[in-house]
N, C-alpha and C positions, 0 to 999 in steps of 0.2 A: 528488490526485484518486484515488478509488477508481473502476476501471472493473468491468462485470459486461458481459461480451458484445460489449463495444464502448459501451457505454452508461456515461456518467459517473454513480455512483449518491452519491458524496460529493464534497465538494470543500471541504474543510479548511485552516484553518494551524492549525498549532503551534508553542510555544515548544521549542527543542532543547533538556531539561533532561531530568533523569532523569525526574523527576513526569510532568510532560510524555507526553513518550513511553511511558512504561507505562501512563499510560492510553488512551491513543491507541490503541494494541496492544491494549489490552483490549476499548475501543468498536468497530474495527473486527472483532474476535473477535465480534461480535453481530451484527455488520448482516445476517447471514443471515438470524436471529431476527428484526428488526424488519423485514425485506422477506417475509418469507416464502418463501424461496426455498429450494431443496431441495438445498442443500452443506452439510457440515458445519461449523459453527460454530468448531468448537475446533481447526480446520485450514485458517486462509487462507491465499494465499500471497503474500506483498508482495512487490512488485518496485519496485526505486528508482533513483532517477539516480545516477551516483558522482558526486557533488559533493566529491573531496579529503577532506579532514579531516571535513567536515561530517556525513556519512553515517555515520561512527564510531561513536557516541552510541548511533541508531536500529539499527544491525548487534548492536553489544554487546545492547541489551535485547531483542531478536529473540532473540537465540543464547542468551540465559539463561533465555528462555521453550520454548525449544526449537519456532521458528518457522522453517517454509520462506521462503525468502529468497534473494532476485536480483537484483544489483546490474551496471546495465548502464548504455550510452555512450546519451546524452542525442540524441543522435543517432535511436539506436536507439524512443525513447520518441515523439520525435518523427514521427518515421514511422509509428508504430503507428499513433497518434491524426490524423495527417493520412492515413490509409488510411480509419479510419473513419469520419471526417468526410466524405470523399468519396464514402460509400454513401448516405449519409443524402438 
């Protein structure tokens, strides 16, 4: 899920492969551009669940794009999105 605000503005899967994931990183590198919104494009910052091993894959192609990057307890994620759910 890609949030903006508190607002889910994507809501994606992906296959965990390199292809994959570099593109992904790419498309979301846009959605500024395709919302019109006033952040820069070529500086998101993903924030992920540490899922063990799994996260590895999406961290490496982050770090070789030279992309801000946060990886946190599921917990944590959890709470965001049930905080914001509760305003709505």
């Amino acid at each position: 899920m890609c949030f903006l605000n508190g607002t889910v503005i994507q809501n994606i899967q992906i296959d965990n492969d390199l292809k994959s994931l570099r593109c992904f990183v790419k498309r979301a590198s846009s959605f500024s551009n395709d919302l019109a919104l006033d952040v820069d494009p070529a500086d998101p910052i993903f924030i992920m669940e540490f899922t063990g091993i799994y996260n590895n894959l999406l961290l490496e192609v982050l770090h070789n794009q030279s992309k801000t990057c946060y990886v946190v307890n599921a917990v944590e994620i959890k709470k965001f999105t049930w905080a914001h759910k509760r305003k709505e």
